[in-house]
N, C-alpha and C positions, 0 to 999 in steps of 0.2 A: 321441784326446788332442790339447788344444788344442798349437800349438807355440808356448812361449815364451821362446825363444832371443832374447837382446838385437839390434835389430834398429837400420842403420844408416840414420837418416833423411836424406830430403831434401827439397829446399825446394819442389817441385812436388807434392808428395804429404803426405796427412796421417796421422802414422806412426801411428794410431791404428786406421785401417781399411787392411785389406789389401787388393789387387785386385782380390780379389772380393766384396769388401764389409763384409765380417766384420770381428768389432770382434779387436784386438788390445789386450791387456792391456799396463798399465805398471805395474814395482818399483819407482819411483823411489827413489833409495839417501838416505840422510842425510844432510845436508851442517853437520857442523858450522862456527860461524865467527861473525864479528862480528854479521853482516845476519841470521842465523839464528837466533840470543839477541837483536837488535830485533825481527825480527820477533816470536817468540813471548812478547817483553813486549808488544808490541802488541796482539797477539790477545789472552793474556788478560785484560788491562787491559777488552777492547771485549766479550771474554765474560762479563766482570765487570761490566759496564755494564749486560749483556744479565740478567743475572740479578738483580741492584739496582732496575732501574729501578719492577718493580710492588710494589715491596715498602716501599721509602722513601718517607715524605707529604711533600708539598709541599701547608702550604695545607689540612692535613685530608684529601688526596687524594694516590694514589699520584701518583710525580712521573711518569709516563704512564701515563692511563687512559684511555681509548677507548670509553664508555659511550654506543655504540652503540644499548642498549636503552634510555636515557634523553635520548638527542640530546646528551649533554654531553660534549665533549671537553677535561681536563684537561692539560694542560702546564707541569710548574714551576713552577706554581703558579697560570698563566693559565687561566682557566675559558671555555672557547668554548660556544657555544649551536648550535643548525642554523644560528638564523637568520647565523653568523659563516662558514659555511664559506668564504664567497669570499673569504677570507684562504686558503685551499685553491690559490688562483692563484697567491697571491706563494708558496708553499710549492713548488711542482712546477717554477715557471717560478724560482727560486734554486736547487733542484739542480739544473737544466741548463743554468741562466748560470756554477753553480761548478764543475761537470763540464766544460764545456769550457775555462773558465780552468785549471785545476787541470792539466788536459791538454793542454794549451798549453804548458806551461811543464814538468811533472814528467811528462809522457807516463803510462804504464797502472799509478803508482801507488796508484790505489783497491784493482784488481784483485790484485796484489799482495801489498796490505799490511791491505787494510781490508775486501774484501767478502766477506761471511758466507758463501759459496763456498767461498772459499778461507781462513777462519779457521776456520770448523768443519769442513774437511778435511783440512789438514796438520797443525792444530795440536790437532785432536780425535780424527778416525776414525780417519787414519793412523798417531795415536799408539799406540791401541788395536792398530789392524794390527799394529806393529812389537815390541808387547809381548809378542805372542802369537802370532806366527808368526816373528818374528826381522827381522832386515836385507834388504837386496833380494835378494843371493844366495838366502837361504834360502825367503825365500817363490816364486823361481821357481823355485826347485827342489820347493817344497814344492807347485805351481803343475802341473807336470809329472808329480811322481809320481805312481801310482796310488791308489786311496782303500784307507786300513790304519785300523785303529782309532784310532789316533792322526793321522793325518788328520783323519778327522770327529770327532775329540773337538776337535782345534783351530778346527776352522773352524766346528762349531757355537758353541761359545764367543764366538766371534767376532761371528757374528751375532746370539748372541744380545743381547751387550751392544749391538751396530749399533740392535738393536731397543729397547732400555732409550733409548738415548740419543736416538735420534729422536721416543720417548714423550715424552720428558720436553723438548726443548726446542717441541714442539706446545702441551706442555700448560704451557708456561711465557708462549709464543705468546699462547695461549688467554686466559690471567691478562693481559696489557694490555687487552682485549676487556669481563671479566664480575670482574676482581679477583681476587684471592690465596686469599680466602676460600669463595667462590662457587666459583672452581677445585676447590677441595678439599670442599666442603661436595657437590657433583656424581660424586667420585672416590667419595665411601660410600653415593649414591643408585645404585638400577636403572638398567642405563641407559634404559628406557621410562619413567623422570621427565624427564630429560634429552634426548631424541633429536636435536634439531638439533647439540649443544654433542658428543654421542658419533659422529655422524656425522661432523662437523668433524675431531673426534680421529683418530677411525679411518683417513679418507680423507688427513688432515695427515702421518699418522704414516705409513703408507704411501709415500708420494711423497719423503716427506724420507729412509726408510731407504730405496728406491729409486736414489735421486741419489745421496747418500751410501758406498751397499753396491755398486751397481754403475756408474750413469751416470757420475759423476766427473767427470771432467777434460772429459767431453764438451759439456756443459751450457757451459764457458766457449766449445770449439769451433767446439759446431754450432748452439747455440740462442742462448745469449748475442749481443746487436749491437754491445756494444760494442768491439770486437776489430773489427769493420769500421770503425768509424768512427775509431777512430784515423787512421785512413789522411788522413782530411777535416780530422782535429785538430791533427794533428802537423805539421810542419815540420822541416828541416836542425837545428833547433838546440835542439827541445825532449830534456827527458831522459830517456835510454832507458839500455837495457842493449844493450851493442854488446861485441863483438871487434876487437882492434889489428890490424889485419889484416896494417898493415906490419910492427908487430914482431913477429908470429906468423909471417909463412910465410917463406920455406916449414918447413915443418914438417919434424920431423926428432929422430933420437934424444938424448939431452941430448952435447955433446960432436964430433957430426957437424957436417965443415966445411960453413959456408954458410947452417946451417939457424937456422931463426928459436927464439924460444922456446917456441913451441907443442908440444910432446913429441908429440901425437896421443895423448894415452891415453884420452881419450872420456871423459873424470870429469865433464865438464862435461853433457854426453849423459846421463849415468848417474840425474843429479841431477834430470834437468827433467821436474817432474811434467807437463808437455804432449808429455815425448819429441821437444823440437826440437833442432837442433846450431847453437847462435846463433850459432858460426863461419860459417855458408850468412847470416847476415844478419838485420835485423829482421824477423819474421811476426809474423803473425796470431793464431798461439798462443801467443805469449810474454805473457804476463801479468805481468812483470816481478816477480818473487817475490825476484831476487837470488844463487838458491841456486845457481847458475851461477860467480855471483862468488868465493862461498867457496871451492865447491870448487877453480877455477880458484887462485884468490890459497892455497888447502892445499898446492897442487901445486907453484904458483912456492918456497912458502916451506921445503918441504924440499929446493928444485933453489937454493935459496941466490939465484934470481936477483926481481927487481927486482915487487912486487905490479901490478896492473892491467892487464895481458892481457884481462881481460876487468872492464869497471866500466862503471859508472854516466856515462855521458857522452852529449852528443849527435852526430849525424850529424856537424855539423859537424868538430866537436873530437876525434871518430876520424881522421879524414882530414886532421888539423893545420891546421884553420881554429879562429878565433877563434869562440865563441859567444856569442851575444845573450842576453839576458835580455828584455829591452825590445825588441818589435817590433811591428809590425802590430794581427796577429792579436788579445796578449795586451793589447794596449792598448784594442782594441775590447770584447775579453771581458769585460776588468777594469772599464770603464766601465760597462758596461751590468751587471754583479754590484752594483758601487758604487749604481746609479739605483736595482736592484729592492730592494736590501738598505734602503738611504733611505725609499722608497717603504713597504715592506715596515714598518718601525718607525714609520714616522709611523703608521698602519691599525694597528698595534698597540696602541701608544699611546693610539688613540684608541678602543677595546673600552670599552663599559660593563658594570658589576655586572648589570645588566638588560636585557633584550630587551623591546620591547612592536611590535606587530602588532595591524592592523583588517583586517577585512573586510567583505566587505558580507554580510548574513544570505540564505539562499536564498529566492528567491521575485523579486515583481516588483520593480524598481529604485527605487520610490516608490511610494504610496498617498497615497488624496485623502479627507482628514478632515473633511467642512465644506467652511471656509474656508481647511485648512492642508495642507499637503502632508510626508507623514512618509517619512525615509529610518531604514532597522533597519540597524544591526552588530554583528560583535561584538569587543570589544579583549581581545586576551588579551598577560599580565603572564608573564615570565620571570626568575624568579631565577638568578643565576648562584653566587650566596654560598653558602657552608657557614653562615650565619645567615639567620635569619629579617628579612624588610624589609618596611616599609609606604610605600607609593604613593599620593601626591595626586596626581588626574586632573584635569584642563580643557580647554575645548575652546577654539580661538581663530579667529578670521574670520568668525564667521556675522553673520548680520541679528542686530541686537540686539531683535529682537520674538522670534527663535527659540524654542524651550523645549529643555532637553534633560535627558531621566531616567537612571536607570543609574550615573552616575558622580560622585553628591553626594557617600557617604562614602570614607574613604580604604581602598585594599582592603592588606588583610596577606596576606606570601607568606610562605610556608613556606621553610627551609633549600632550595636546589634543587629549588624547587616552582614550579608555575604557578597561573596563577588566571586565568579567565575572565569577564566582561562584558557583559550584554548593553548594549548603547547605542540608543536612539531619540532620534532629530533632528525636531522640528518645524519648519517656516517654516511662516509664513502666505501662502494663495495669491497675494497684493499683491505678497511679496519674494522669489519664488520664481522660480529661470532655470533653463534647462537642466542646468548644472553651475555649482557655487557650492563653493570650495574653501576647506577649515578643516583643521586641527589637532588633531591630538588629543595630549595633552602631559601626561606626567606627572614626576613630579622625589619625591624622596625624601623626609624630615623635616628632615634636616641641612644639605641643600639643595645634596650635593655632587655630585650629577649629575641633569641633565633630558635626557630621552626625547621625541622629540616626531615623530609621524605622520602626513606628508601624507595628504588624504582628497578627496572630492568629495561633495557634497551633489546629486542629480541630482531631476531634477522636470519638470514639463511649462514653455510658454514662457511668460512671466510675461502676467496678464490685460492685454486691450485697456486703453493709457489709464494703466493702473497703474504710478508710476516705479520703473524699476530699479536699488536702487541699486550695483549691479556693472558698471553701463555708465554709460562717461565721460558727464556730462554737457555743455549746449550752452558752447561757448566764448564767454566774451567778444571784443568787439571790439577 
């Protein structure tokens, strides 16, 4: 029988594995209180987001679809193409210019308050836990006892809903990926119609009631990095959750001369789903959730004395130093957030309804017709629109003896469709250089955007004698 007798942590040790290796279990108990009603307006507000998102159009399209199997990625209404992904840069490189500003200043607030970790854990599973096995007392006692019928009637139950729930947020997962409809239009096929998309499911659902059912709080511990890196983010005067340490010790029974306000009743311990004692100090497992605070400010408020023994403060302004807002660090962060964010909406801004793309056709780099020397491509057209658009092509830069076939009429694209081109280029061998560089341009009917494609015209070096006209001519005197 596992032992799980509530266990007094310390700050050299992670109260989660015991000496010899083995995982110890946490009840963390309830904390009712202010920070505990924000947060689980927060979380559901951000699981309500999670669940809206594939479902409301933006645009004729869910307001995040991730159409993977068609290259097209929708946002809000924004239509991205492949050819857009390097707007992928300014995406990855703004969470981590706003991660470290954010952390600068409000310390392991994401972790907290906002990461899907920790909002489908406290404010989903462990709901479910506490439903159905009771408060922390009882599940460690229920944790201890022996298996009775009622035992595994409860903790089946448990699981089985663990398993309903991690279905269902895979396969909601799934729906930004293939759509809402597609989703469910796959839930009433075999899954030998479907394999990749039931593979996905099954291995998804897995992993998530996994973490969920049993890893937990470890995931922030041992695998999570950002708990390390605070260390590199933080400063004296970013905001944390800290203990008064002067008006806490010494500790002591409420009424005993001498002793601070800190009673020692461990409510604070009780509460922390990482199992730390944030009186030993700030660590690595505190994830700043807050539920420390409540209980803490539960206990001051029936002992009649004064809330904040344990808040939201920084290093410095524990220890009765003045705190900065504005320094260094946050001013670098903030700066470089400001550039990528600028940066970032100009490239947005400037997305077209269309993509177009040349290539050169496989085979040799030129052919010798005669007198003329022929380059093949091919230009393919990308609609980004939920309507249908037509495209005037032309070419611009070449020899005006050139010829070129392929792109007289104007080509119509389908709603989110493409359409392909072949292109042949003539020069005649008299105007023909090694590389000879044009344009390939196309513009709308309305005239409200043009597209336009540097190219190279390539050939052998132009004949003995014959003037070239892409090389400067002689100067005058």
């Amino acid at each position: 029988m596992q032992n799980t007798s509530p266990f007094k942590p310390v700050r050299d040790q992670v109260t989660t594995i015991r000496e010899d290796g083995s995982r110890r279990f946490l009840y963390p108990a309830d904390a009712p209180g202010r920070f505990n009603r924000a947060r689980r307006a927060a979380a559901l507000a951000l699981i309500g987001v999670y669940l809206l998102l594939p479902w409301v159009k933006v645009g004729g399209y869910p307001a995040v679809f991730l159409d993977v199997a068609e290259r097209r990625f929708h946002l809000f209404g924004l239509t991205l193409a492949a050819q857009d992904l390097w707007l992928l840069f300014f995406l990855i490189s703004g969470l981590g210019f706003s991660l470290f500003f954010i952390t600068a200043l409000l310390g392991r607030i994401w972790c907290g308050w906002a990461c899907p970790q920790t909002v489908f854990l406290d404010h989903v599973f462990r709901r479910v836990e506490r439903w159905i096995e009771g408060d922390a007392v009882r599940r460690r006692l229920l944790a201890a006892a022996p298996w009775t019928p009622s035992k595994v009637v409860r903790r089946a139950a448990k699981q089985a809903v663990y398993l309903l729930l991690s279905a269902a947020i895979t396969h909601l997962f799934l729906a930004y990926f293939v759509s809402v409809p597609s989703v469910w239009a796959m839930m009433g096929d075999a899954p030998t119609k479907n394999w990749g998309a039931f593979v996905f499911i099954a291995v998804a659902t897995a992993v998530i009631y996994f973490n969920f059912a049993w890893f937990r709080e470890q995931l922030c511990i041992v695998i999570c990095p950002y708990g390390r890196l605070q260390s590199a983010l933080t400063d004296d005067h970013t905001l944390v959750i800290g203990y008064d340490w002067a008006r806490g010790e010494p500790r002591g029974k409420p009424g005993a001369s001498g002793a601070g306000d800190c009673v020692a009743c461990d409510r604070c311990v009780g509460v922390c789903p990482t199992g730390i004692d944030i009186r030993q100090g700030l660590q690595l497992e505190c994830i700043g959730c807050a539920a420390c605070i409540d209980a803490c400010d539960e206990v001051m408020d029936r002992l009649g004395r004064r809330r904040g023994l344990v808040r939201y403060d920084s290093l410095a302004g524990l220890s009765g130093r003045p705190r900065r807002w504005i320094r260094p660090r946050t001013v670098v962060y903030g700066v470089l957030l400001a550039i990528g964010a600028s940066v970032a909406g100009w490239s947005i801004l400037g997305i077209r309804p269309a993509a177009l793309t040349a290539t050169r056709m496989i085979g040799a780099p030129y052919y010798m017709d005669g007198g003329s020397v022929r380059n093949q491509f091919l230009v393919r057209l990308v609609n980004k629109r939920a309507q249908k658009v037509t495209l005037s092509l032309s070419i611009r830069g070449l020899p005006s003896a050139a010829s070129v076939r392929g792109l007289e009429a104007p080509v119509e694209i389908a709603p989110m469709g493409e359409e392909v081109r072949p292109l042949v280029v003539q020069v005649p061998r008299a105007q023909s250089a090694p590389a000879i560089g044009f344009e390939v341009v196309a513009s709308d009917a309305a005239g409200s955007f043009r597209l336009a494609r540097a190219m190279q015209f390539l050939g052998p070096e132009a004949a003995a004698g014959a003037p070239n006209p892409h090389e400067p001519g002689p100067r005058n005197p």
